[in-house]
C-alpha positions in Angstrom: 37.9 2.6 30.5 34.4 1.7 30.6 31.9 4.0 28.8 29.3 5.2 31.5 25.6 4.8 31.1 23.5 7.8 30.2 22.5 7.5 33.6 25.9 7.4 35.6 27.0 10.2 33.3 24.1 12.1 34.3 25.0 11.8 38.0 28.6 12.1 37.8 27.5 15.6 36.2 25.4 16.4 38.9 27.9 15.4 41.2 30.8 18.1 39.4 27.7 20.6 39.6 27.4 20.4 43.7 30.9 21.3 43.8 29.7 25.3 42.5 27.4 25.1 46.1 28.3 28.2 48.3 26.7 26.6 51.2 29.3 25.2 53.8 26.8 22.8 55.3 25.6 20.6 52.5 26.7 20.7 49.0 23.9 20.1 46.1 24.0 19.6 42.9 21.1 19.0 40.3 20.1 18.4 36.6 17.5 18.1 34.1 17.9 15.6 31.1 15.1 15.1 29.0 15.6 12.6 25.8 19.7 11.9 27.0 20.5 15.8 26.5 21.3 17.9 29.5 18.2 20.2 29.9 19.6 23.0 32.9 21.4 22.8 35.8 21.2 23.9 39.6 23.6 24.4 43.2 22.4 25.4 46.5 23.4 29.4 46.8 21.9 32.5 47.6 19.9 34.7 45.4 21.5 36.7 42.4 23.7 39.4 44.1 22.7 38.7 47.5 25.9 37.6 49.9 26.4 33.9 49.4 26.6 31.3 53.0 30.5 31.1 52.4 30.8 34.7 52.6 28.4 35.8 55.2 27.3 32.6 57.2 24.4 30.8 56.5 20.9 32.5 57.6 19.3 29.6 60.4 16.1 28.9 61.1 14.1 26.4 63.1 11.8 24.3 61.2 10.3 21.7 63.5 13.3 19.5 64.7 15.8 20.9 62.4 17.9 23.7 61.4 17.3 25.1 58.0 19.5 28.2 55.8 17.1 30.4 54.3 19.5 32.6 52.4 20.3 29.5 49.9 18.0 28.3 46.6 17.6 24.9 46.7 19.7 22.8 43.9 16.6 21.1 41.9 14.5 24.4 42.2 17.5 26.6 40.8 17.6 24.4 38.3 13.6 24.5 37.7 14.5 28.2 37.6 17.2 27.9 35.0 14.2 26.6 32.5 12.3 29.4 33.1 14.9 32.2 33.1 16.2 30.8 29.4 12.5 29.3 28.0 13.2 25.4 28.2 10.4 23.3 29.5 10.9 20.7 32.0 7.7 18.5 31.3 8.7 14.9 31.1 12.1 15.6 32.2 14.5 13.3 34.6 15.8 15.4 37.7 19.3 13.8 39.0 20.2 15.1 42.3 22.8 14.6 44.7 20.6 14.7 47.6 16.9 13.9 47.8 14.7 16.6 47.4 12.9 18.5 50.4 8.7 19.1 50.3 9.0 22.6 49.2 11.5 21.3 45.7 9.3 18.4 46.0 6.3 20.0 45.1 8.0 22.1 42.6 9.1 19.3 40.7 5.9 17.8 40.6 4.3 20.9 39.2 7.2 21.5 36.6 6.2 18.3 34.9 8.9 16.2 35.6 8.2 12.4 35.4 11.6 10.5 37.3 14.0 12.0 40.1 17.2 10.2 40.5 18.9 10.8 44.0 22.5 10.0 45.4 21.7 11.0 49.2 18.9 11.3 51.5 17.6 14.5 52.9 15.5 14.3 56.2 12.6 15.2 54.6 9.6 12.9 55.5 7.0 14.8 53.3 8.9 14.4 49.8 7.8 10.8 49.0 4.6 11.8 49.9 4.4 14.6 47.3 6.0 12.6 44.8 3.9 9.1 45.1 0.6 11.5 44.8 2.2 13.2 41.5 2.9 10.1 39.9 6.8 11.3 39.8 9.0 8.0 39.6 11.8 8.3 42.8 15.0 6.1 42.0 18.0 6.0 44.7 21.6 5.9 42.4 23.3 3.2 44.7 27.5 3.0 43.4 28.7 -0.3 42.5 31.7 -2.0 43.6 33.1 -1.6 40.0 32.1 1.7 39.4 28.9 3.3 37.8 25.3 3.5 39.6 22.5 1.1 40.1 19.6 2.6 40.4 16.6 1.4 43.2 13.0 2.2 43.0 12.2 4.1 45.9 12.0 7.1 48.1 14.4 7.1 51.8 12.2 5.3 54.7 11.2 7.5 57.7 12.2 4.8 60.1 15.2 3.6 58.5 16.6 6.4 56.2 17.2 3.6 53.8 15.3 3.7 50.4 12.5 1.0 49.9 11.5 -1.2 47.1 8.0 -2.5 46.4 7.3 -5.7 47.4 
C-alpha cells in the first residue's frame, strides 16, 4: 500500500468528514491544515439544536437561478467556526473541501486568513474565484489519478465550462 501524500490524506479526510452532512441534497465536507496538522473541521447542517434537512426537509429559497437551503451552515464556514468556538487561528491555513466554496464562504475564507483552498467538486458559484483572485487566496482543483491519490490543478471552475483553468 502506498503511503498518501499530506495532501491526498488531507482530502481523503475531508471526504470521511462530508459523510456527517445532514443535508440530503449535497454532502460537504471541509478542513483546515496548517503546517501538516489538522487545524478543525466542518459539514453542511443546521444550526446547534435547530432540526437538521434530513429530519425536517431542507428550507428553499430562490437565489437568482438557483435553489438554495437556508437552514444548513456551510462546510468551510462551520469549520471557520470551529476555530473560533475552541480559539485556533486559521491565518495561513490550507482549506480542503469537497466542493468549491460559494461567495458568501468565499469571502469568509478570505477574511479568516487562509492562504490555499483545495477543492474536489465544483459549486455553481461564479463569484468565488472572484473573491479569492482579489484576496490573494491560492485555488487548486484535487483531480484523482488513475492509480490512486490526487493531483492537484491551479485554478478556480470556469463559468462557461465548469471545468477548472490553468494559467497560460
Amino acid at each position: 500500500m502506498r503511503r498518501p501524500s499530506w495532501d491526498d490524506y488531507f482530502i481523503e479526510m475531508a471526504r470521511l468528514v462530508a459523510a456527517r452532512s445532514t443535508c440530503p441534497r449535497r454532502q460537504v465536507g471541509a478542513v483546515l491544515v496548517r503546517d501538516n496538522r489538522l487545524v478543525a473541521t466542518g459539514y453542511n447542517g443546521s444550526v446547534r439544536g435547530a432540526p437538521h434537512c434530513d429530519e425536517a426537509g431542507c428550507l428553499l429559497v430562490r437565489q437568482g437561478e438557483r435553489e438554495s437551503c437556508v437552514r444548513t451552515v456551510h462546510a468551510e464556514l462551520n469549520a471557520l467556526l470551529q476555530c473560533a468556538v475552541t480559539g485556533v487561528s486559521s491565518q495561513g491555513a490550507t482549506l480542503i473541501s469537497t466542493d468549491f466554496p460559494c461567495v458568501h464562504c468565499a469571502k469568509a475564507i478570505v477574511q479568516a486568513g487562509v492562504r490555499r483552498v483545495v477543492y474536489l467538486s465544483e459549486y455553481p458559484d461564479p463569484n468565488s474565484a472572484a473573491v479569492f483572485a482579489e484576496g490573494g487566496v491560492e485555488v487548486l482543483r484535487a483531480v484523482p489519478r488513475a492509480e490512486g491519490g490526487y493531483r492537484l490543478v491551479r485554478g478556480a471552475p470556469s463559468e462557461e465550462s465548469g471545468t477548472s483553468e490553468t494559467p497560460g
